[in-house]
C-alpha positions as CSV (number, residue, x, y, z in Angstrom):
1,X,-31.2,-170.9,132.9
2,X,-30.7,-174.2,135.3
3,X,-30.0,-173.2,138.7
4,X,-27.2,-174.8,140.9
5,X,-27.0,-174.1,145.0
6,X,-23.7,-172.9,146.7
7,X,-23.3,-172.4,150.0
8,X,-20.9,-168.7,151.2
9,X,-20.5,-167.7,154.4
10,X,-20.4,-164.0,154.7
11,X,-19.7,-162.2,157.6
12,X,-22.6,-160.8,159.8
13,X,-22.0,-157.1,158.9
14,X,-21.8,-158.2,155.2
15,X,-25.0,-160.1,155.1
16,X,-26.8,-157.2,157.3
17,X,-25.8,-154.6,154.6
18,X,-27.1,-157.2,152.0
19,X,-30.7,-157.3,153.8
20,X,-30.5,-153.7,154.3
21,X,-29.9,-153.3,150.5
22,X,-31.7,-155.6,148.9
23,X,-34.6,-158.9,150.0
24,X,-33.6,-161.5,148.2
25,X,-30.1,-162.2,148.9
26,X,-29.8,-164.8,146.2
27,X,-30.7,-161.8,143.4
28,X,-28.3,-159.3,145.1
29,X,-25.1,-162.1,145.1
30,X,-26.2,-162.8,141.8
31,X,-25.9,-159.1,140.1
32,X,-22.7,-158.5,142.2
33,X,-20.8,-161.9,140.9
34,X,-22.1,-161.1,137.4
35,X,-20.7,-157.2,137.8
36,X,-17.1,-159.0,139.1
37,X,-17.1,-161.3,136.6
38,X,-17.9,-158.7,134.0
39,X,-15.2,-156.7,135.3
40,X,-12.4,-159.2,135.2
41,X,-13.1,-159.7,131.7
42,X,-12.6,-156.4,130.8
43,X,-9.6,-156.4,132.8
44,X,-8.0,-159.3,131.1
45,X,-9.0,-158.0,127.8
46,X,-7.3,-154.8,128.5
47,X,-3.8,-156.6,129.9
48,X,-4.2,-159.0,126.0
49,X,-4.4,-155.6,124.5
50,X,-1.7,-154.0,126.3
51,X,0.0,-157.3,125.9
52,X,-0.2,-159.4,123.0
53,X,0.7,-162.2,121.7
54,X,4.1,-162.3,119.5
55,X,1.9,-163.8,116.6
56,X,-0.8,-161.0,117.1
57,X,1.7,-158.2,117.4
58,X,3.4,-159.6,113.6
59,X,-0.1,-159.6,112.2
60,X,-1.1,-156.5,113.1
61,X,2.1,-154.8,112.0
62,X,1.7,-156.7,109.1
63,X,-1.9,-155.7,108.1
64,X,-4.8,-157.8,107.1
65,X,-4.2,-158.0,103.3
66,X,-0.6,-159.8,104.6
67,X,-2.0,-161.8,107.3
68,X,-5.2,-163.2,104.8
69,X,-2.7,-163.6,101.8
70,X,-0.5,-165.9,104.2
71,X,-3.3,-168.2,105.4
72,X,-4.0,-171.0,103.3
73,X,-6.9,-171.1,100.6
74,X,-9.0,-173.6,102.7
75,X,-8.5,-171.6,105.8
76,X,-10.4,-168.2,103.9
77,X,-13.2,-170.6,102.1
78,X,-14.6,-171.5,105.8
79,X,-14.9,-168.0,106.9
80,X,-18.6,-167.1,108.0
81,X,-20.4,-164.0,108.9
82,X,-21.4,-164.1,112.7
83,X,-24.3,-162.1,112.1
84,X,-25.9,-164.4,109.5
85,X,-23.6,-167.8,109.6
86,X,-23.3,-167.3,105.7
87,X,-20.2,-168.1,104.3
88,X,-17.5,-165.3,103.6
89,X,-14.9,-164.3,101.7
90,X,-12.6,-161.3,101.0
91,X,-12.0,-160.1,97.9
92,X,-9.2,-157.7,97.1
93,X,-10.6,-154.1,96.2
94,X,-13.9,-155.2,97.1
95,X,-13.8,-156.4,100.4
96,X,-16.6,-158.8,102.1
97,X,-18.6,-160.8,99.9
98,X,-21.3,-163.8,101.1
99,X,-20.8,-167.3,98.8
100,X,-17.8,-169.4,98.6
101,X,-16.1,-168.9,95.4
């Protein structure tokens, strides 16, 4: 992964707890941003969930058969498995089935 250089200024206590903790600095910052950043993500997934968009909310009280009946035929033919990036489409009573038509 490329690297880029910032520059923080921690307080001495802060940056003694770091040493005591850990050698490399950079490593410990590093695993501690990534553990924040993590956690906000969570946390905003959580407030979406709690809160969700009008649209969202309609759909889901809907249900999916409603929702996929209402999109438009070339919306469902560009559907695509994440797994595989093979092309996907729902079939009533059958479910999930690779190919286009």
């Amino acid at each position: 992964m490329p690297m880029g250089r910032v520059t923080v200024t921690l307080p001495a206590e802060i940056l003694s707890d770091i040493d005591d903790a850990e050698k490399n600095r950079s490593a410990f910052i590093l695993e501690a941003v990534r553990r924040e950043l993590s956690r906000r993500r969570r946390l905003n997934l959580r407030k979406s969930l709690q809160n969700p968009h009008v649209e969202s909310r309609v759909n889901a009280e809907a249900g999916f058969d409603a929702w996929a009946g209402s999109l438009p035929e070339e919306d469902l033919s560009d559907l695509v498995d994440p797994s595989t990036l093979a092309p996907v489409r729902w079939i009533e009573g059958k479910g999930w089935k690779e190919g286009r038509k």
